[in-house]
PDB file with one MODEL, atoms N, CA, C and O in Angstrom:
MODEL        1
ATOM      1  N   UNK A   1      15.061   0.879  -8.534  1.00  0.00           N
ATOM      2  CA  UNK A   1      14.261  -0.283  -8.193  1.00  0.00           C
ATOM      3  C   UNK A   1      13.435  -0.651  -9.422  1.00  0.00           C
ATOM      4  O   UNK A   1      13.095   0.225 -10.218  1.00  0.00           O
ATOM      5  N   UNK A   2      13.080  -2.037  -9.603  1.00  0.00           N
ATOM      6  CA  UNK A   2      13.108  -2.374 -10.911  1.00  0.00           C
ATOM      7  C   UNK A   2      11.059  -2.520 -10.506  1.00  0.00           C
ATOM      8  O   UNK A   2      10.452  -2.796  -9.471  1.00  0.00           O
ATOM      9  N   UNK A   3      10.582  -2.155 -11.978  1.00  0.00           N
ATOM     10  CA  UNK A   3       9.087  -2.348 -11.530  1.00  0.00           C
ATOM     11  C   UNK A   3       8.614  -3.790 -11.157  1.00  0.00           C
ATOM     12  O   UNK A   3       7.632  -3.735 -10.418  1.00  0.00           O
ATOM     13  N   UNK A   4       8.873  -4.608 -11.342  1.00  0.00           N
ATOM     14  CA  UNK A   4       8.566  -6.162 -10.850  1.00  0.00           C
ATOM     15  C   UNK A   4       8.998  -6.069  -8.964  1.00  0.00           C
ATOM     16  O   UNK A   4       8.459  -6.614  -8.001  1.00  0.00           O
ATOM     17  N   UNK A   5       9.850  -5.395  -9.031  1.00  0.00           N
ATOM     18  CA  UNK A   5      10.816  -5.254  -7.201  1.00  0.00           C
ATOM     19  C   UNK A   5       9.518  -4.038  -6.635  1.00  0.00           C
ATOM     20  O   UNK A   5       9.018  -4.172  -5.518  1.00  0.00           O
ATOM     21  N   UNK A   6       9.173  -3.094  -7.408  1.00  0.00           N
ATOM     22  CA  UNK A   6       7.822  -2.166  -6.905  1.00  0.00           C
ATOM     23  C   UNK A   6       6.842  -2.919  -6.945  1.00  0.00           C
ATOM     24  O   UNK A   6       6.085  -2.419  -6.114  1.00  0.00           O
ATOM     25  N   UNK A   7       6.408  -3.690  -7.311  1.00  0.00           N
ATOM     26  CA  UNK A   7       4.994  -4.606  -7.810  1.00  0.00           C
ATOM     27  C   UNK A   7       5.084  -5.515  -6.342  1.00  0.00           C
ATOM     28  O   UNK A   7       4.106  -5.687  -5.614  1.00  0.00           O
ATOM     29  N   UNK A   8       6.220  -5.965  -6.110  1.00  0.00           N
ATOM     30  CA  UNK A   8       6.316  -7.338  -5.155  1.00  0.00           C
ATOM     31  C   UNK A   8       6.089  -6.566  -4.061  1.00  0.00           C
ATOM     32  O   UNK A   8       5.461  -7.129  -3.164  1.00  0.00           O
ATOM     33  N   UNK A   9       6.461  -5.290  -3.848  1.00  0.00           N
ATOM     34  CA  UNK A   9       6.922  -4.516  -2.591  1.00  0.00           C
ATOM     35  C   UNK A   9       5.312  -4.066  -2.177  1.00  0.00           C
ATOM     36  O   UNK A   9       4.704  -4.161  -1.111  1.00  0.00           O
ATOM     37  N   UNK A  10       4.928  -3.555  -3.465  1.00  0.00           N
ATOM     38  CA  UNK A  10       3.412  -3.084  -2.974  1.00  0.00           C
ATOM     39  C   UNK A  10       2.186  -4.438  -2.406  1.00  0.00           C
ATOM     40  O   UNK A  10       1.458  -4.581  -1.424  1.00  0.00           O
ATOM     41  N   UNK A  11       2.459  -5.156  -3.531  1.00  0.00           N
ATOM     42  CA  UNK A  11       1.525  -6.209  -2.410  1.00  0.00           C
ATOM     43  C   UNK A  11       1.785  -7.283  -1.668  1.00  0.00           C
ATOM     44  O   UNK A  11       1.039  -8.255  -1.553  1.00  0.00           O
ATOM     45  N   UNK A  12       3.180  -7.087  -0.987  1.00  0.00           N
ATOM     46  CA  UNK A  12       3.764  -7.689   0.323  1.00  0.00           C
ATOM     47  C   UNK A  12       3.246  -6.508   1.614  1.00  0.00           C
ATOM     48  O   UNK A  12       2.736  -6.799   2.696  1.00  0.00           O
ATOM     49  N   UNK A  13       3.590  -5.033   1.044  1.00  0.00           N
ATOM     50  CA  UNK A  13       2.264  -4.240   1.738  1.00  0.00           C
ATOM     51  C   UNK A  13       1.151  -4.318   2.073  1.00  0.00           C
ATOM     52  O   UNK A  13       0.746  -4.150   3.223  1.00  0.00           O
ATOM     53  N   UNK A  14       0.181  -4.713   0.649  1.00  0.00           N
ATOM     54  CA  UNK A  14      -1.002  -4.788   0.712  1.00  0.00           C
ATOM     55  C   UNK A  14      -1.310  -6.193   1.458  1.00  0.00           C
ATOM     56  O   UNK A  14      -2.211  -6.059   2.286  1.00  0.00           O
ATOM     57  N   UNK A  15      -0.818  -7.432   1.380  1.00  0.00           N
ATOM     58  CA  UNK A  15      -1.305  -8.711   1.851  1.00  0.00           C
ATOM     59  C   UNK A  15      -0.490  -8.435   3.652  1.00  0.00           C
ATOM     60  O   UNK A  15      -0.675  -9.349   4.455  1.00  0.00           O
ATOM     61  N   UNK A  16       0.399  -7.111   4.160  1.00  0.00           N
ATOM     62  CA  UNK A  16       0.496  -7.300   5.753  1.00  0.00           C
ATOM     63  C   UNK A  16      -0.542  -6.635   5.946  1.00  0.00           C
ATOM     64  O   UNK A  16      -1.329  -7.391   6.515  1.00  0.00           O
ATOM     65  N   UNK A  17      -1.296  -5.000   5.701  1.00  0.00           N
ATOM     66  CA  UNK A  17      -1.768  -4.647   6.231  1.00  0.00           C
ATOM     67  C   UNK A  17      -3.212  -4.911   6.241  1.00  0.00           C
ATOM     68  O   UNK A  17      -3.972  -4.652   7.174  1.00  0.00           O
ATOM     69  N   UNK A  18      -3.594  -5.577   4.855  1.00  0.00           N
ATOM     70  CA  UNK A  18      -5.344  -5.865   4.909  1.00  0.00           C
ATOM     71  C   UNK A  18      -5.945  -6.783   6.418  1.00  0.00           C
ATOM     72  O   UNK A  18      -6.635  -6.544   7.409  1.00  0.00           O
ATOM     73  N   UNK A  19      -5.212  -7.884   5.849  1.00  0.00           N
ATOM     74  CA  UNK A  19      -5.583  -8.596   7.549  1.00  0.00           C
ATOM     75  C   UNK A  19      -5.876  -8.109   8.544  1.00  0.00           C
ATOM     76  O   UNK A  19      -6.865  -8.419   9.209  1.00  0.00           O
ATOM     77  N   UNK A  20      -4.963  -7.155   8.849  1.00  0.00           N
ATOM     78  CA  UNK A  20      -4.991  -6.247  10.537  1.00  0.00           C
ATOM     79  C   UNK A  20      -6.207  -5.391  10.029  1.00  0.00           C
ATOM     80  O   UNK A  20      -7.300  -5.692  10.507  1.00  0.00           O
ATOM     81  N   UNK A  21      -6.159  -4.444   9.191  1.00  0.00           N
ATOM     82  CA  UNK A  21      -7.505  -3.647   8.870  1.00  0.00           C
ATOM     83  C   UNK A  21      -8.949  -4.871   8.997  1.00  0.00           C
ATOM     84  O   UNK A  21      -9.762  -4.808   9.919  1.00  0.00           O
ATOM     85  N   UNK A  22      -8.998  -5.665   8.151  1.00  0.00           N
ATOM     86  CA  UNK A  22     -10.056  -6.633   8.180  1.00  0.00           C
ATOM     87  C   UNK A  22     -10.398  -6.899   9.677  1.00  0.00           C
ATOM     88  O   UNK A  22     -11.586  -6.883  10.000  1.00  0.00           O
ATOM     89  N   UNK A  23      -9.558  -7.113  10.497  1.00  0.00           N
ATOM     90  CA  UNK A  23      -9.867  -8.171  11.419  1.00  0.00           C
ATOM     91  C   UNK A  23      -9.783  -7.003  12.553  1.00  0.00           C
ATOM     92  O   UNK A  23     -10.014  -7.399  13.695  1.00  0.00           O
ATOM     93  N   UNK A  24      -9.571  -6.023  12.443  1.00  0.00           N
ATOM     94  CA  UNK A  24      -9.944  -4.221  13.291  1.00  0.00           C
ATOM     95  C   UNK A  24     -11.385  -4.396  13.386  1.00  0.00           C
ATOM     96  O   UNK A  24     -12.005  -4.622  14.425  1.00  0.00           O
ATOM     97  N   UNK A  25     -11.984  -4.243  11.927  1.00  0.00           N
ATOM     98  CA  UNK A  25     -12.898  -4.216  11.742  1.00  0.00           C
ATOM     99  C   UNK A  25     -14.054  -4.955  12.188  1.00  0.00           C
ATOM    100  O   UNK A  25     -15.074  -4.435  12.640  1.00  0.00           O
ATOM    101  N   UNK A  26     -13.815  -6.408  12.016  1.00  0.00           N
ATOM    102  CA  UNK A  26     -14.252  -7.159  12.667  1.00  0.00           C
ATOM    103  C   UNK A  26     -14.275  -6.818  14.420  1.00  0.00           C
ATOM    104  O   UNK A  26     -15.195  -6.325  15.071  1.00  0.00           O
ATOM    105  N   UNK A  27     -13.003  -7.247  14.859  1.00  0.00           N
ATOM    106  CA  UNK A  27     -13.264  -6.501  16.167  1.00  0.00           C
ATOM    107  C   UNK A  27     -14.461  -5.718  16.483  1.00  0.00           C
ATOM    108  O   UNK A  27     -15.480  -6.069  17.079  1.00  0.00           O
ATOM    109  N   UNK A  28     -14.057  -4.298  15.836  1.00  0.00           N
ATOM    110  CA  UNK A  28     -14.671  -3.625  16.353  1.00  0.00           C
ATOM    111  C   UNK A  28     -16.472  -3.812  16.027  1.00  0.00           C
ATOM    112  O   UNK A  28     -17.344  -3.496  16.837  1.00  0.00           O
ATOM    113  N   UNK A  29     -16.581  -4.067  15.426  1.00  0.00           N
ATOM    114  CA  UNK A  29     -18.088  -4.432  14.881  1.00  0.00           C
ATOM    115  C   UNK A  29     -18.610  -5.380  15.989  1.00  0.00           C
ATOM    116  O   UNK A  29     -19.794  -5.182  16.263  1.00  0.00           O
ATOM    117  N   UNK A  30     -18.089  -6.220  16.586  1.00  0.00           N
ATOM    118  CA  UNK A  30     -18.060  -7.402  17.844  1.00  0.00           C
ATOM    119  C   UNK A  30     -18.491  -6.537  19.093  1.00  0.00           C
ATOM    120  O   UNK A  30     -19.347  -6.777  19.944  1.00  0.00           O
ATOM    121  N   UNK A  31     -17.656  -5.474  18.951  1.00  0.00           N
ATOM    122  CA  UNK A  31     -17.751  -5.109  20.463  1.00  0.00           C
ATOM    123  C   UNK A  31     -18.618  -3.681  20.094  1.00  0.00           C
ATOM    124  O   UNK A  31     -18.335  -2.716  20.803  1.00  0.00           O
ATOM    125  N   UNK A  32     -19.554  -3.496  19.138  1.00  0.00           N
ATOM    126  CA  UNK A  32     -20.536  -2.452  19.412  1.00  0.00           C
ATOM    127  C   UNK A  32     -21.524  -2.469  20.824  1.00  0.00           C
ATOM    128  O   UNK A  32     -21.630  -1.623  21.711  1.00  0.00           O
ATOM    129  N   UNK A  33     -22.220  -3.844  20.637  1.00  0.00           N
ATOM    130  CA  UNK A  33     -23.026  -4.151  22.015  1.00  0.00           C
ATOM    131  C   UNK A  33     -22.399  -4.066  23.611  1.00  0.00           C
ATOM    132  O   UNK A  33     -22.760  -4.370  24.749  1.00  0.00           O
ATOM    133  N   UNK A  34     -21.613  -3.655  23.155  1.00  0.00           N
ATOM    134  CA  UNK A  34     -20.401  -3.843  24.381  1.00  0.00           C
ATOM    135  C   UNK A  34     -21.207  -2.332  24.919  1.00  0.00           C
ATOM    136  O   UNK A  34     -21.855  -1.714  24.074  1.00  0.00           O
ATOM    137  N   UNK A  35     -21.120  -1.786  26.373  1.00  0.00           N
ATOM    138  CA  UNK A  35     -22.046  -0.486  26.637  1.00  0.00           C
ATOM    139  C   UNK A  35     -20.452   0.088  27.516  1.00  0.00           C
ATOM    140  O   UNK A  35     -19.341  -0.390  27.748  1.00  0.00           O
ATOM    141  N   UNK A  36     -21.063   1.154  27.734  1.00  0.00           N
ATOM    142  CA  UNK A  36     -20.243   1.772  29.177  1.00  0.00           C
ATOM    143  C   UNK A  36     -19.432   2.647  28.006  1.00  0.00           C
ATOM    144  O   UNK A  36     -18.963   2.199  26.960  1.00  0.00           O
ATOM    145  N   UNK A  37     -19.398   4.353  28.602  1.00  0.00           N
ATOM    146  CA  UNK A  37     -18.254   5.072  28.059  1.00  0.00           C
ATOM    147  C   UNK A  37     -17.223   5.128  27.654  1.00  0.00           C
ATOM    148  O   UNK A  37     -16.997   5.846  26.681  1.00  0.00           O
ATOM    149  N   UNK A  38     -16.310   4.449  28.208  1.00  0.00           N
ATOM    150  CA  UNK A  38     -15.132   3.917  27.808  1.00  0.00           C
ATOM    151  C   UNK A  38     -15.419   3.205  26.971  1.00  0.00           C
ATOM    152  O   UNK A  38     -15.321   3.923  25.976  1.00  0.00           O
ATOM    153  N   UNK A  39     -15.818   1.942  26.540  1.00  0.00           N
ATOM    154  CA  UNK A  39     -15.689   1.287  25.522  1.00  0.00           C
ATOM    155  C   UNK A  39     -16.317   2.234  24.100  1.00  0.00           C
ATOM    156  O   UNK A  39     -15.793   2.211  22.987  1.00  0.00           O
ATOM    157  N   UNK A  40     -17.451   2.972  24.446  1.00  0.00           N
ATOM    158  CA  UNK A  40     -17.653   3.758  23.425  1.00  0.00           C
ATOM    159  C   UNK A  40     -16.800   5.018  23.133  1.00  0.00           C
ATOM    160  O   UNK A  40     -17.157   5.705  22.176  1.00  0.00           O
ATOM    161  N   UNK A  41     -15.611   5.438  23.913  1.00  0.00           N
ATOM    162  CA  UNK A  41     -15.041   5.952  23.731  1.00  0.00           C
ATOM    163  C   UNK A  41     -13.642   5.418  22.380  1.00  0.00           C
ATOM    164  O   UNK A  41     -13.217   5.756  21.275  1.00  0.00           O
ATOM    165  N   UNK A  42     -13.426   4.436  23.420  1.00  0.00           N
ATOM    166  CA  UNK A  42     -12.368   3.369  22.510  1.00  0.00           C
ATOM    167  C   UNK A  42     -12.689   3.074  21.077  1.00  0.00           C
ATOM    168  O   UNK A  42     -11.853   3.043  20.174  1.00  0.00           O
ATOM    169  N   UNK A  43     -14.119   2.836  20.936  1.00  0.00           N
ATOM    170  CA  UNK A  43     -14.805   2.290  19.872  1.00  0.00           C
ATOM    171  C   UNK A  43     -14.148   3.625  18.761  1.00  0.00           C
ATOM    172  O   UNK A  43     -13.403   3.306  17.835  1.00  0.00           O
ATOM    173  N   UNK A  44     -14.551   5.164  19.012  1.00  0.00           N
ATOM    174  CA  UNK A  44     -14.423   5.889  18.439  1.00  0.00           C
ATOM    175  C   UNK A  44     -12.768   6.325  18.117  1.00  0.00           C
ATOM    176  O   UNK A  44     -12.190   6.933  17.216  1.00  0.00           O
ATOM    177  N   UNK A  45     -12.474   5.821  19.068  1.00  0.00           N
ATOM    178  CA  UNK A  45     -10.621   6.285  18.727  1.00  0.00           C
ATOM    179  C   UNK A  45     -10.347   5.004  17.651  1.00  0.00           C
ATOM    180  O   UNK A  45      -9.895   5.271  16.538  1.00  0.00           O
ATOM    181  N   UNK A  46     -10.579   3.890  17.951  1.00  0.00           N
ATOM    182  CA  UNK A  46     -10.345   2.722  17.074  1.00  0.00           C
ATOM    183  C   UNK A  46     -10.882   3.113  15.763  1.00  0.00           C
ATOM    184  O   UNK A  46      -9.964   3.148  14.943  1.00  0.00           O
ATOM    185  N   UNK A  47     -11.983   3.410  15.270  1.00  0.00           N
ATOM    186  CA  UNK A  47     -12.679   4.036  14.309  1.00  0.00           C
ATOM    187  C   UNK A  47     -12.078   4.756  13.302  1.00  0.00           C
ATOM    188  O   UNK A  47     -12.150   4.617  12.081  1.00  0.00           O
ATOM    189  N   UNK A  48     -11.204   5.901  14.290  1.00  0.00           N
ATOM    190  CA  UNK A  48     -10.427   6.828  13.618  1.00  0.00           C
ATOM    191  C   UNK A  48      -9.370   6.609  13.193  1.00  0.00           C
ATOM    192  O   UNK A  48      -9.065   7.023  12.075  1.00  0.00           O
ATOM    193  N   UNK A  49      -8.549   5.934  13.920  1.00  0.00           N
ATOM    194  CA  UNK A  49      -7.241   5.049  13.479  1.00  0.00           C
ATOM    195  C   UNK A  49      -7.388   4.486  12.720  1.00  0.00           C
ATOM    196  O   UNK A  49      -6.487   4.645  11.896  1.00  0.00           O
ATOM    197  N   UNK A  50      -8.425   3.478  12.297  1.00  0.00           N
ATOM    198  CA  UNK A  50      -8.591   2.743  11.331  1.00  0.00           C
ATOM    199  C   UNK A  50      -8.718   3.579  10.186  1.00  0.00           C
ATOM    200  O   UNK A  50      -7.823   3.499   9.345  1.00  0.00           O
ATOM    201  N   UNK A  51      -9.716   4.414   9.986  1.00  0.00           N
ATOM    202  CA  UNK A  51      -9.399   4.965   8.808  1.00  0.00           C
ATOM    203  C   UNK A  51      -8.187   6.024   8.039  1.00  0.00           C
ATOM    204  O   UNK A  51      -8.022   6.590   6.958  1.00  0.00           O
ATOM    205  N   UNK A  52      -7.605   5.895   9.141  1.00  0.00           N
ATOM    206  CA  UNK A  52      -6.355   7.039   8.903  1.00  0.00           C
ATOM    207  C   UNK A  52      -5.790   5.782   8.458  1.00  0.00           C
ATOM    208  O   UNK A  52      -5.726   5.819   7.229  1.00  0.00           O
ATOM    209  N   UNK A  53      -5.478   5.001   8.785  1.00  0.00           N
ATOM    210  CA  UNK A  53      -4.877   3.821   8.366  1.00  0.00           C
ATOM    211  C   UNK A  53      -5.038   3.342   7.390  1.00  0.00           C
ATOM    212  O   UNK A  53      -4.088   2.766   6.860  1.00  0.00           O
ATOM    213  N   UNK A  54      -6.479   3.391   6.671  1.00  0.00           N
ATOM    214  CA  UNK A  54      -6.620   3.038   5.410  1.00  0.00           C
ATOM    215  C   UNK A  54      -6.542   3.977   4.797  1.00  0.00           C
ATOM    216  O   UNK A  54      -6.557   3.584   3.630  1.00  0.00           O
ATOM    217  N   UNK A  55      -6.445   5.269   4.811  1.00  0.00           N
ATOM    218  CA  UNK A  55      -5.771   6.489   3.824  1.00  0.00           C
ATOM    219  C   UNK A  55      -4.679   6.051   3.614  1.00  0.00           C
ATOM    220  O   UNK A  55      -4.461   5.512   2.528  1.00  0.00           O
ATOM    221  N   UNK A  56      -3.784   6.142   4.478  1.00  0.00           N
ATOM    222  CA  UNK A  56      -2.421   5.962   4.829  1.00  0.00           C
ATOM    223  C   UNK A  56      -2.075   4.617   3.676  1.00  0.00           C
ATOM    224  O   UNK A  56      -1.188   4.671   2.825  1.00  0.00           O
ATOM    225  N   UNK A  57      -2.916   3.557   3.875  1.00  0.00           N
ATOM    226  CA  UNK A  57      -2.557   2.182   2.902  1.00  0.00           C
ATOM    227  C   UNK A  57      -2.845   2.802   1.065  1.00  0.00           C
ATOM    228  O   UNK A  57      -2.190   2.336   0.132  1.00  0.00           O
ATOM    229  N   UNK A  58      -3.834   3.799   0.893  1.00  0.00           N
ATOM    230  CA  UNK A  58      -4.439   4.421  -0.157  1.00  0.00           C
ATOM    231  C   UNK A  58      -3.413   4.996  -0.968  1.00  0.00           C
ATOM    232  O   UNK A  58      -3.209   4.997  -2.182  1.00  0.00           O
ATOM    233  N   UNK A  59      -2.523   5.730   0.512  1.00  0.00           N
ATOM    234  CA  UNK A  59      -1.584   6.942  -0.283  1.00  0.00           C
ATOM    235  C   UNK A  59      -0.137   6.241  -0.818  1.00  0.00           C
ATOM    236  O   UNK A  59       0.617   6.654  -1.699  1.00  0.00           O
ATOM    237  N   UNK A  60      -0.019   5.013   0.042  1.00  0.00           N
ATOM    238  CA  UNK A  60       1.336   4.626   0.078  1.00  0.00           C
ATOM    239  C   UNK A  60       1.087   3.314  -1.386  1.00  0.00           C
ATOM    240  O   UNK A  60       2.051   2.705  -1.851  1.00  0.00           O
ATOM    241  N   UNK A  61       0.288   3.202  -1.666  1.00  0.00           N
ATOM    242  CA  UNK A  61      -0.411   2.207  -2.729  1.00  0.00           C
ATOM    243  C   UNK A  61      -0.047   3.181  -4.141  1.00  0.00           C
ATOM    244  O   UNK A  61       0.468   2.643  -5.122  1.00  0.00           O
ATOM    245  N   UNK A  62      -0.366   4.629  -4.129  1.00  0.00           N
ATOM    246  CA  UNK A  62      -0.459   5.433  -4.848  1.00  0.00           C
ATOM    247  C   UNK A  62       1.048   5.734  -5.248  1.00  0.00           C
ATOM    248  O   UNK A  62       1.480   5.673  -6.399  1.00  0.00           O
ATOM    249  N   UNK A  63       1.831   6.091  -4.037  1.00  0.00           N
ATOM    250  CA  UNK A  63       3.227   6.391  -4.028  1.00  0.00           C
ATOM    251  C   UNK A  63       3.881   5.437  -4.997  1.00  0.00           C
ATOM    252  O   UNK A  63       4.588   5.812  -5.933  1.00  0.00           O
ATOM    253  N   UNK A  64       3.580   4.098  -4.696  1.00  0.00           N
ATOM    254  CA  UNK A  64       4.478   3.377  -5.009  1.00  0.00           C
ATOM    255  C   UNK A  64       4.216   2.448  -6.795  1.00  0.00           C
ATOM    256  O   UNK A  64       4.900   1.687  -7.480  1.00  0.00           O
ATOM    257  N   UNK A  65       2.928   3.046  -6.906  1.00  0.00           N
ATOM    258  CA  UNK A  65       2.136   2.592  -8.567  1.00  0.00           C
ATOM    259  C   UNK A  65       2.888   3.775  -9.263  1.00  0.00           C
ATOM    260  O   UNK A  65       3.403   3.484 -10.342  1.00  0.00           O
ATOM    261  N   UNK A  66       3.049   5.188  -8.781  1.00  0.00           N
ATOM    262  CA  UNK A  66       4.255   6.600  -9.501  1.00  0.00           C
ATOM    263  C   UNK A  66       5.147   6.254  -9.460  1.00  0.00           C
ATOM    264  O   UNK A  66       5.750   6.291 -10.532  1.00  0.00           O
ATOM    265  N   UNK A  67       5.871   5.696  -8.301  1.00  0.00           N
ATOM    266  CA  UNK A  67       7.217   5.295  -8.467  1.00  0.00           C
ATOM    267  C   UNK A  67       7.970   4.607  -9.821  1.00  0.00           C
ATOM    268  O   UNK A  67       8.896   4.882 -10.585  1.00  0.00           O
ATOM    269  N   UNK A  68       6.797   3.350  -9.585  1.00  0.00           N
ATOM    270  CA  UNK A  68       6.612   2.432 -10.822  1.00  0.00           C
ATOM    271  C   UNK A  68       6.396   2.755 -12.249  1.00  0.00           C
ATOM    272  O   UNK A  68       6.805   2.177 -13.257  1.00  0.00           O
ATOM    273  N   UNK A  69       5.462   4.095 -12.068  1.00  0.00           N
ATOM    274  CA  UNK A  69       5.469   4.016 -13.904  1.00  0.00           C
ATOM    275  C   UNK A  69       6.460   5.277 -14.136  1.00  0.00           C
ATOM    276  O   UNK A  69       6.622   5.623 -15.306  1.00  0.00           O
ATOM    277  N   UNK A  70       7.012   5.863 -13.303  1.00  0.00           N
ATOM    278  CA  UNK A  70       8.534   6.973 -13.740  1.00  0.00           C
ATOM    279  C   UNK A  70       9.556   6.230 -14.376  1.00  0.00           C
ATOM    280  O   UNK A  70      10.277   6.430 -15.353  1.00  0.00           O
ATOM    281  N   UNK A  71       9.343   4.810 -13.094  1.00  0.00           N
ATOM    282  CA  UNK A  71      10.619   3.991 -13.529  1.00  0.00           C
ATOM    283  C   UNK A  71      10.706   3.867 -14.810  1.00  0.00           C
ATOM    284  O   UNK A  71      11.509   4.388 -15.585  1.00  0.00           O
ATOM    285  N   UNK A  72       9.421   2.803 -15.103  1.00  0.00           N
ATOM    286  CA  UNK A  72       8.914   2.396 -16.257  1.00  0.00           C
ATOM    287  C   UNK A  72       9.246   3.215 -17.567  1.00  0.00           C
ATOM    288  O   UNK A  72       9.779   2.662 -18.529  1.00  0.00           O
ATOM    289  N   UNK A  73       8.853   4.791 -17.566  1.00  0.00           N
ATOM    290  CA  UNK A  73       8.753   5.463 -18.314  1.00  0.00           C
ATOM    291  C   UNK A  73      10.361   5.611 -18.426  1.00  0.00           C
ATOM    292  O   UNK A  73      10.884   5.328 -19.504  1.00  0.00           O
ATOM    293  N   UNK A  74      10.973   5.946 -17.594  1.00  0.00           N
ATOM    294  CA  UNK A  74      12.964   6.440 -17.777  1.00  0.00           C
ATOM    295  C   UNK A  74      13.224   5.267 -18.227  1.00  0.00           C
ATOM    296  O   UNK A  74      13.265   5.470 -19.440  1.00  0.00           O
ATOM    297  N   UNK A  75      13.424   4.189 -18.066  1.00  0.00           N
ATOM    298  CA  UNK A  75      13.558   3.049 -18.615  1.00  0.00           C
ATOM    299  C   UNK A  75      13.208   2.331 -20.086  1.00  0.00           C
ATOM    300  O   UNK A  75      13.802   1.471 -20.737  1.00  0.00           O
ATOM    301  N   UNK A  76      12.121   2.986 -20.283  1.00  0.00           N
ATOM    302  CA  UNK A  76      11.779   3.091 -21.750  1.00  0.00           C
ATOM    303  C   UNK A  76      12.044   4.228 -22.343  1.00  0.00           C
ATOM    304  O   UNK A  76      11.868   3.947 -23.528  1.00  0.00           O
ATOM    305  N   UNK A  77      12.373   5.398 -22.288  1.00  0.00           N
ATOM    306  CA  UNK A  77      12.807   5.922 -22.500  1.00  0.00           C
ATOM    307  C   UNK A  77      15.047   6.549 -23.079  1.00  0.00           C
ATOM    308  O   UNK A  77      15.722   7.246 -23.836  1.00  0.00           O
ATOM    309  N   UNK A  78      15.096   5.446 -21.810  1.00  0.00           N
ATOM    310  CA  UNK A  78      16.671   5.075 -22.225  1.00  0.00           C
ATOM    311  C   UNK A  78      16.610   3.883 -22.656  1.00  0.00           C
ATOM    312  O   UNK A  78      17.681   3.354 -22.357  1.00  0.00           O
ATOM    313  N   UNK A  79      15.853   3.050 -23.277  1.00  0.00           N
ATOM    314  CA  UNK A  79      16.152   1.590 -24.519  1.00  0.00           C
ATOM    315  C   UNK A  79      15.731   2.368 -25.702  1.00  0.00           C
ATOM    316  O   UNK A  79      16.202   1.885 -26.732  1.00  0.00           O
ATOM    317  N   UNK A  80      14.967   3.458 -25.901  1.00  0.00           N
ATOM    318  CA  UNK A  80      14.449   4.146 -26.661  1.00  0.00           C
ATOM    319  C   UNK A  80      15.952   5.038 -27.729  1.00  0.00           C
ATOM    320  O   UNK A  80      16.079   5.179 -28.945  1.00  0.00           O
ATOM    321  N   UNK A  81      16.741   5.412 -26.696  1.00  0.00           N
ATOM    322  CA  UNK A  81      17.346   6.471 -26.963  1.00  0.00           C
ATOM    323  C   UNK A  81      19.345   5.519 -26.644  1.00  0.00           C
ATOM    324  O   UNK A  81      20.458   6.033 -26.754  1.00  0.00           O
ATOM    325  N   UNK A  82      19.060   4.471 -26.363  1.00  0.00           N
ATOM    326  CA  UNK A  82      20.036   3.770 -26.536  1.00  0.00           C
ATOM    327  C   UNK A  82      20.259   2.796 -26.608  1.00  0.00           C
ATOM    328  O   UNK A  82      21.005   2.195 -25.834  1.00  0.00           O
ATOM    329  N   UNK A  83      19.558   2.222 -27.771  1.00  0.00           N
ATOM    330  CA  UNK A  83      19.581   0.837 -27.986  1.00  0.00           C
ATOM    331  C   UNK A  83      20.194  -0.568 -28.056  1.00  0.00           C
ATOM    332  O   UNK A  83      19.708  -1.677 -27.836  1.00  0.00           O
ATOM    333  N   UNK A  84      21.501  -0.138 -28.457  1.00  0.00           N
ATOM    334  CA  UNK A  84      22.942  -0.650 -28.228  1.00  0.00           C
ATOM    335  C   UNK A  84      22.729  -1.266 -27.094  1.00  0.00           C
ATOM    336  O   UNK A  84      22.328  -2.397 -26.820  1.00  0.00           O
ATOM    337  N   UNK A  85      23.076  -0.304 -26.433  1.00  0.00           N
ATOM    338  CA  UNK A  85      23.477  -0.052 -24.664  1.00  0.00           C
ATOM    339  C   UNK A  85      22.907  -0.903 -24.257  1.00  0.00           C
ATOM    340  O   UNK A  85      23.360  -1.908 -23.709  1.00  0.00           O
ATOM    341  N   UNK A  86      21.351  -0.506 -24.553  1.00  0.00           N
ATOM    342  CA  UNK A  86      20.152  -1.532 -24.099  1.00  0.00           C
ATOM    343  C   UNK A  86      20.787  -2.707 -24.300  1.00  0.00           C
ATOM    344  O   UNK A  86      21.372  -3.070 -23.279  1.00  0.00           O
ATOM    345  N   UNK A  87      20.904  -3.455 -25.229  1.00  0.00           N
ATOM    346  CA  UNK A  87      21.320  -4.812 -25.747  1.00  0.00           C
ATOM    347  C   UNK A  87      22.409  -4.982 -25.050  1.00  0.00           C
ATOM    348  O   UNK A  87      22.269  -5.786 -24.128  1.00  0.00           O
ATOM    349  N   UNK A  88      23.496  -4.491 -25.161  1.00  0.00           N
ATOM    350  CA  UNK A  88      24.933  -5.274 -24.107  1.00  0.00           C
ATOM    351  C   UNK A  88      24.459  -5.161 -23.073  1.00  0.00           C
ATOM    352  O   UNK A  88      24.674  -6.243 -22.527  1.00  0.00           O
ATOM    353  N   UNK A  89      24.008  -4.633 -22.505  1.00  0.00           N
ATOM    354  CA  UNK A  89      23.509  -4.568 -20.800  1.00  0.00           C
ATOM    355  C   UNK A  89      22.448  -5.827 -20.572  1.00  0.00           C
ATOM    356  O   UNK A  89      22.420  -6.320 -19.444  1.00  0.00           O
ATOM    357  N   UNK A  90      21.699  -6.289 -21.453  1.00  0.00           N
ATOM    358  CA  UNK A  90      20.921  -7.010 -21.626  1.00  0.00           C
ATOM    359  C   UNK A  90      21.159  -8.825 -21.676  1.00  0.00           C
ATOM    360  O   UNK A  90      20.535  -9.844 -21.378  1.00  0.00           O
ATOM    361  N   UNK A  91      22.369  -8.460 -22.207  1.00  0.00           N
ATOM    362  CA  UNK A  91      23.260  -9.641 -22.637  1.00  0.00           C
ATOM    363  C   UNK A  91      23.787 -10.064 -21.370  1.00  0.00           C
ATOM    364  O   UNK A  91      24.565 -11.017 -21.312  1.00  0.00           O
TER     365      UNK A  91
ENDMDL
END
């Protein structure tokens, strides 16, 4: 996968999941005044999800910026070491 195809991939990621996180958030911030156990129960499971969720967006952000500079690096590394090659392939 070519790093421009990792680049597009990560923030077609990043621009689905911010929204839903943002607007969680929101939510939930709405319905603090909200009373009764259950909802403060919910409040706290929502809470937690959410931030597992934004690890989860953290790690997979991370995954895919390594992916990108291995590529990067093997890739420069074989125009490096075959330059030719590089060029007809290029052509």
């Amino acid at each position: 996968m070519s790093d421009a195809a990792l680049n597009q991939e990560k923030e077609q990621l990043l621009e689905d999941v911010r929204p839903v996180l943002t607007s969680t958030e929101t939510l939930l911030g709405a319905s603090t005044d909200e009373g009764g156990e259950k909802a403060k129960e919910l409040r706290k499971r929502v809470t937690e999800n959410l931030q597992v969720a934004k690890a989860r967006l953290v790690q997979a952000e991370q995954a895919i910026v390594g992916k990108a500079k291995v590529a990067a690096k093997v890739t420069d590394q074989y125009v490096h070491e075959n330059p030719w090659k590089s060029i007809g392939i290029a052509a």
